[in-house]
N, C-alpha and C positions, 0 to 999 in steps of 0.2 A: 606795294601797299594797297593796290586798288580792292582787290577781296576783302579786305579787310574794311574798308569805307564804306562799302555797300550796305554794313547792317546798319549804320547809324539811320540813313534816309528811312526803314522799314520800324526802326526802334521810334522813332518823334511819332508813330502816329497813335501808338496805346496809353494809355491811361493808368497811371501807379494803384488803383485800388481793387482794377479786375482782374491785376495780373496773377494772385496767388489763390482766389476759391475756388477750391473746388467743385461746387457746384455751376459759377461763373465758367469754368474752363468746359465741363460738361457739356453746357448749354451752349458754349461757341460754335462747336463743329460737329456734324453729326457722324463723321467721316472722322477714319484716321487723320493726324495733321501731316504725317509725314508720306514713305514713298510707301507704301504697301506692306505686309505682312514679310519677315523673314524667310529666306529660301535655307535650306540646309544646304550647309556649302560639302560634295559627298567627299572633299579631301579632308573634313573634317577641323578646319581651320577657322574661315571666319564665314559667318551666315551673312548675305545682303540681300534688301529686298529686289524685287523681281525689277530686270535690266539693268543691274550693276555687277559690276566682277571685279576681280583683283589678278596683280602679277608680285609677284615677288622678285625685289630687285637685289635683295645684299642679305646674307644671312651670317650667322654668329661662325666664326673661322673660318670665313672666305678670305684667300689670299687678295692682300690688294696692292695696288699697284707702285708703294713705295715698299715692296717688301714686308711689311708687317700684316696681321691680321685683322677682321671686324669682331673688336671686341662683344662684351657681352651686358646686357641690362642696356638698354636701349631707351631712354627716356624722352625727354624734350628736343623739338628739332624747329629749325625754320626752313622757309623752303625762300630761293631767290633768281632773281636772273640776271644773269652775266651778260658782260658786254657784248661778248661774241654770240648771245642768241644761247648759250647751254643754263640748264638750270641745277642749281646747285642746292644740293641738302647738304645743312652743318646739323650733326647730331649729336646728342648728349649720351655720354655712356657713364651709369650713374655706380663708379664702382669702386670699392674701399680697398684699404690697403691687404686685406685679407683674402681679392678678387687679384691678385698679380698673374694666378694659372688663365685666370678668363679675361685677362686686357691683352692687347696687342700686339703682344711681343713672345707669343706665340711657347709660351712656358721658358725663353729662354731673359735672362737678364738685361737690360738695355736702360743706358746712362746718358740720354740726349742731352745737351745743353744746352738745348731750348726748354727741358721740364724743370717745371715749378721747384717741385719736390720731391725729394725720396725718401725709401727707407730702403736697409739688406744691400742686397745687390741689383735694384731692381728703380729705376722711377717709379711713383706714385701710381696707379692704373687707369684709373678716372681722369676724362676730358673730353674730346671732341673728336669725329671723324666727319670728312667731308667728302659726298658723292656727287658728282659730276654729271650729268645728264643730256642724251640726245633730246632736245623738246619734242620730237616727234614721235619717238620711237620708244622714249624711256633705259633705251640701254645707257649701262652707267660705261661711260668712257674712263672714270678713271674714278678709284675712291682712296682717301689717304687721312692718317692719322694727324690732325691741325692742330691737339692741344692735348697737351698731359702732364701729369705727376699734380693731379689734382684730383679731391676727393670726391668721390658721390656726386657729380655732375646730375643735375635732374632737370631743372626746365631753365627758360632764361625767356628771351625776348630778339624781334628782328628790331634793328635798327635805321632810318631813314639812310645812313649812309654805308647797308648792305652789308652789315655783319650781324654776329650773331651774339649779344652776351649770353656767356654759359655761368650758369649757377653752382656754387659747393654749397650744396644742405649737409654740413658736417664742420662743427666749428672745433677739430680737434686740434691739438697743440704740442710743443717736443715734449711734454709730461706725459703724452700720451702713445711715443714712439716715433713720431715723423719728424720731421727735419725743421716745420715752421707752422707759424699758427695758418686754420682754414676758416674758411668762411666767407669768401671775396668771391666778386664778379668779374670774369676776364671777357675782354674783347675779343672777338674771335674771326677775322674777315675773311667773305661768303668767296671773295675773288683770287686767296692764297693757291698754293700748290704744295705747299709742304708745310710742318710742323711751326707756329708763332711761335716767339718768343713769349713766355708765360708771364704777365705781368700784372699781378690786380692791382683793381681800383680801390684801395683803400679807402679813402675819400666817403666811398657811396657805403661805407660801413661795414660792418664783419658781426655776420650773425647767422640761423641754421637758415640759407637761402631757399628760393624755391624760381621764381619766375620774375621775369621784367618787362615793362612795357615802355618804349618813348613815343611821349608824343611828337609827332613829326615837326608839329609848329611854333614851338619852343623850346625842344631840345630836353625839359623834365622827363627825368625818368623814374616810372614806380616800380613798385620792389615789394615783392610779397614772404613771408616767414614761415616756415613748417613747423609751427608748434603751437601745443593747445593754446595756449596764452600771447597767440605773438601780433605783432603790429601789423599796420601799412606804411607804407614808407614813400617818400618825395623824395630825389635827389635837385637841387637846385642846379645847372651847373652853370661855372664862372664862364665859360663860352662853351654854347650852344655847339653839341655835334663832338665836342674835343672834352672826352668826360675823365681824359687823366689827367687832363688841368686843375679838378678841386671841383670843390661847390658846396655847400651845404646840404645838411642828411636832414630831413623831418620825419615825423609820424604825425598820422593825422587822431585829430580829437575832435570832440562836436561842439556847436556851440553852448546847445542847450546841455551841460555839465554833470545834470544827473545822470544822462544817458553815457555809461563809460565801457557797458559789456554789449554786443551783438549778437553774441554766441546764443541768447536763448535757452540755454540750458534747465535753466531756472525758473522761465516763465518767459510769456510773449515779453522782453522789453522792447524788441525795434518789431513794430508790426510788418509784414509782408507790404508789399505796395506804398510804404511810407517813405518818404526822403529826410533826410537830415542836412543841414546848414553841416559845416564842416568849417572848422579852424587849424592851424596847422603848427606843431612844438617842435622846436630846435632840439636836435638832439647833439650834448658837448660827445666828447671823444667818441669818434666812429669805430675808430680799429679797436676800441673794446678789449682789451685782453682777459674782460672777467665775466665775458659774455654776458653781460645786462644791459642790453639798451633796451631789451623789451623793457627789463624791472626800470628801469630808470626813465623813460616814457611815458610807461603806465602810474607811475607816480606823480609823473609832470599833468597825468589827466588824459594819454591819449585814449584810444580806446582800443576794445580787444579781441582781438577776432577768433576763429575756430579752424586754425591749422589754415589760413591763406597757401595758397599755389597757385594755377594757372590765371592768364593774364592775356584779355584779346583787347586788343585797340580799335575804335572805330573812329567815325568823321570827327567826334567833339565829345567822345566820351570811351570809356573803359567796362570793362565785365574781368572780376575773376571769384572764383570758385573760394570757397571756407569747407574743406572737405567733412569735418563731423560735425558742422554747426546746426542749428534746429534741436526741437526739443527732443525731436526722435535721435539727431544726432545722427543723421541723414545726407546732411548738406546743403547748404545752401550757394548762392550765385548774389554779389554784389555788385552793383553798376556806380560809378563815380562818374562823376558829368564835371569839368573843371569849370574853377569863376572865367570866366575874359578876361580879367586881371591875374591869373592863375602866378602863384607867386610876384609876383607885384606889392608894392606898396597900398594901392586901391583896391585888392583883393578883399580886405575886411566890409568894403562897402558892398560886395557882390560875391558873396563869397562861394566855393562849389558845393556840390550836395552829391550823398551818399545816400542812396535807395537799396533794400533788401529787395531785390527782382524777384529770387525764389527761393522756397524752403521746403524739403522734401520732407513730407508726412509719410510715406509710404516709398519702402526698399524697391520695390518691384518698379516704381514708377519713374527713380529718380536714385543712385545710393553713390556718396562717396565721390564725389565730380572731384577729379582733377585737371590734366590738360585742357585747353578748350580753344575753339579756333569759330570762324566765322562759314558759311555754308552760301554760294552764291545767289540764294531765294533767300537771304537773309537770317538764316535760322542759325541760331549756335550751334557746334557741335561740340559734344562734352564727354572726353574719356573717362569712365568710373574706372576706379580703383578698391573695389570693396577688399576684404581681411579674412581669412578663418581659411579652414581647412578646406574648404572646396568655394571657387569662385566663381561667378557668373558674370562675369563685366562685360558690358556691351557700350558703343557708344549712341547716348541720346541727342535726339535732335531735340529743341527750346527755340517754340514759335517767339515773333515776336509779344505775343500776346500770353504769352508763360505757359503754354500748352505742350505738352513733354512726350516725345514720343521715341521709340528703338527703333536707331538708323542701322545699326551691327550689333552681333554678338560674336565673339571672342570663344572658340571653341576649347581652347588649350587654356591649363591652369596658370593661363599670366593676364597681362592687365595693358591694355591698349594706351598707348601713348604718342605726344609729337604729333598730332593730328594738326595737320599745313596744307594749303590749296595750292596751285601750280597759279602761274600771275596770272594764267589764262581762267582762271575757276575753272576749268573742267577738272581736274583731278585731284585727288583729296589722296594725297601723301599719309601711313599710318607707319608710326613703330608697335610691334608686338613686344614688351620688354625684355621675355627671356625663358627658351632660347632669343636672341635677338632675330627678328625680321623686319626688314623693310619693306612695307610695299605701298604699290599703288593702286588706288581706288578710280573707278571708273564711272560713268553713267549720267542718266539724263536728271544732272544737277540743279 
């Protein structure tokens, strides 16, 4: 968790009002803010600036070492360290039941019963693989399939006690052809060796997932929605740490009432650099079987964000991404700072606040943020995911001071994801989604 802590001490020192002008951003630096201009990378892969490089550690049907293969669509990952000193990647492979020829099992049928879910003759394709790592060396000692017969896996969250929750963005149902309804968070620990027992958290809700964060110091975990209209989410739980015991689901709403949209779309209603008081609604039935807890939230008054996904955690507060939010519809980056009473009963007297950090006015500058992780000089790093026929996604750095700058570009027509630090911060772990590639990122961080 330490990389991760480091951006808060560099975040307290800016000011909510400078962070989004652009003229203000201008006037900060006369200087690029990040590491230098783009090199072409001549493999044609990924561009970095000058003294960084990359290795490729696991690629899309490499055999691995429990016999199955590294599936494909490569999304959200954490990165952790093991007892024995190895570092371990749990990675999300975000793939539908229509993806069976490109998950794991290498085109032939396979009925583990340890998976979720199936259909045909086949487990469900979508879950988790987990790579095993020399810390010195980067060679992957051993990679193997940790979770499956689940859908569309896409991002999720590390957990203070070393797993990884993986996310289903896909709330399909047996109306739909599959075996059981989707849209759960499963547990998924960084220190296993073979396939979990597939078991969601019902509890924390059933809706189109994307990402998770817990805070390490009371066990709340949040919970981000892929859809234009979808929430924020609190899970309360009954004991801290142990989140298949239960606990209560919220969505957050503000206090000030009139403010119920974020999204912008419509016109400035949350301006750049502003915070909002924050209050937080019960939501009844989690497991949802009619898929509305957004509708049934945002009636309660919560508010509504623009396609929520990635989620970084710092010392005493949170950042994640609203991927088309802004008027340009661009994307913006939200930061939540919890009350000290954070779900408590004195919570109302101190309550947390939600600030819009950033709002991209311009494609070139900023488009389409999804994953996002913390950079050991404190800077976010933020994997775009833009749309259309030809892609340009690169991942940008975001000073603390809102200052946005291209740390990679993504040469192939896929979209960079899972972006993780090693505990040590020297190495910045990236998934390529598909074909799928893992690698690792190097340099003077």
């Amino acid at each position: 968790m330490l990389d991760r802590r480091q951006f808060a001490g560099a975040a307290l020192a800016f000011t909510g009002l400078a962070l989004q002008s652009g003229a203000a951003r201008a006037g900060m630096m006369a200087t690029d803010p990040g590491y230098g201009p783009l090199q072409p990378d001549p493999a044609g892969l990924l561009d970095l600036p000058p003294g960084f490089s990359y290795r490729i550690l696991s690629s899309f049907g490499d055999a691995m070492s429990d016999g199955n293969v590294v599936p494909d669509r490569a999304d959200g990952m954490g990165c952790f360290k093991l007892d024995n000193g190895r570092i371990a990647l749990v990675r999300n492979h975000e793939l539908q039941p229509k993806h069976v020829a490109d998950g794991p099992f290498a085109r032939n049928g396979h009925l583990p019963d340890e998976a979720f879910d199936r259909a045909g003759g086949s487990a469900l394709p979508g879950g988790t693989t987990t790579l095993v790592l020399d810390p010195e060396t980067f060679a992957v000692e051993r990679q193997y399939l940790s979770l499956v017969g689940t859908i569309r896996n896409c991002s999720g969250g590390v957990t203070p006690w070393n797993s990884w929750l993986s996310c289903e963005e896909n709330v399909a149902a047996p109306a739909d052809g599959v075996g059981k309804p989707h849209g759960w968070i499963f547990d998924v620990p960084a220190d296993g060796s073979t396939l979990v027992k597939a078991e969601p958290l019902k509890a924390m809700g059933r809706f189109m997932r994307e990402a998770a964060a817990v805070d390490p110091r009371t066990g709340i975990t949040y919970m981000t929605e892929d859809r234009d209209d979808s929430l924020f989410y609190r899970f309360l739980p009954d004991d801290p740490g142990s989140l298949h015991r239960g606990g209560r689901l919220q969505a957050l709403a503000f206090t000030d009432q009139w403010l119920r949209d974020t999204r912008n779309w419509a016109g400035q209603k949350m301006a750049p650099g502003s915070w909002q008081f924050a209050r937080w609604i019960d939501l009844d039935d989690p497991e949802s079987p009619n898929d509305d807890l957004r509708l049934r939230g945002a009636k309660e008054g919560a508010a509504i964000f623009a396609r929520g996904e990635g989620i970084h955690w710092g010392q005493d507060e949170l950042y994640f991404t609203c991927t088309s939010g802004g008027r340009a519809k661009q994307g913006q980056i939200m930061r939540y700072r919890p009350s000290r009473h954070e779900g408590k009963s004195r919570e109302k007297s101190a309550p947390g606040r939600l600030q819009l950090f950033l709002e991209s006015t311009d494609p070139t500058q900023y488009s389409f943020g999804d994953n996002l992780t913390v950079a050991p000089n404190g800077h976010l790093i933020v994997c775009e995911d833009q749309y259309g026929d030809t892609v340009d996604n690169h991942l940008r750095g975001v000073t603390p001071f809102g200052e946005v700058y291209a740390f990679a570009r993504v040469r192939t027509q896929t979209e960079p994801a899972g972006a993780c630090f090693s505990p040590d911060g020297k190495t910045l772990f990236l998934n390529l989604y598909s074909p799928t590639k893992t690698v690792a990122i190097t340099g003077p961080f």
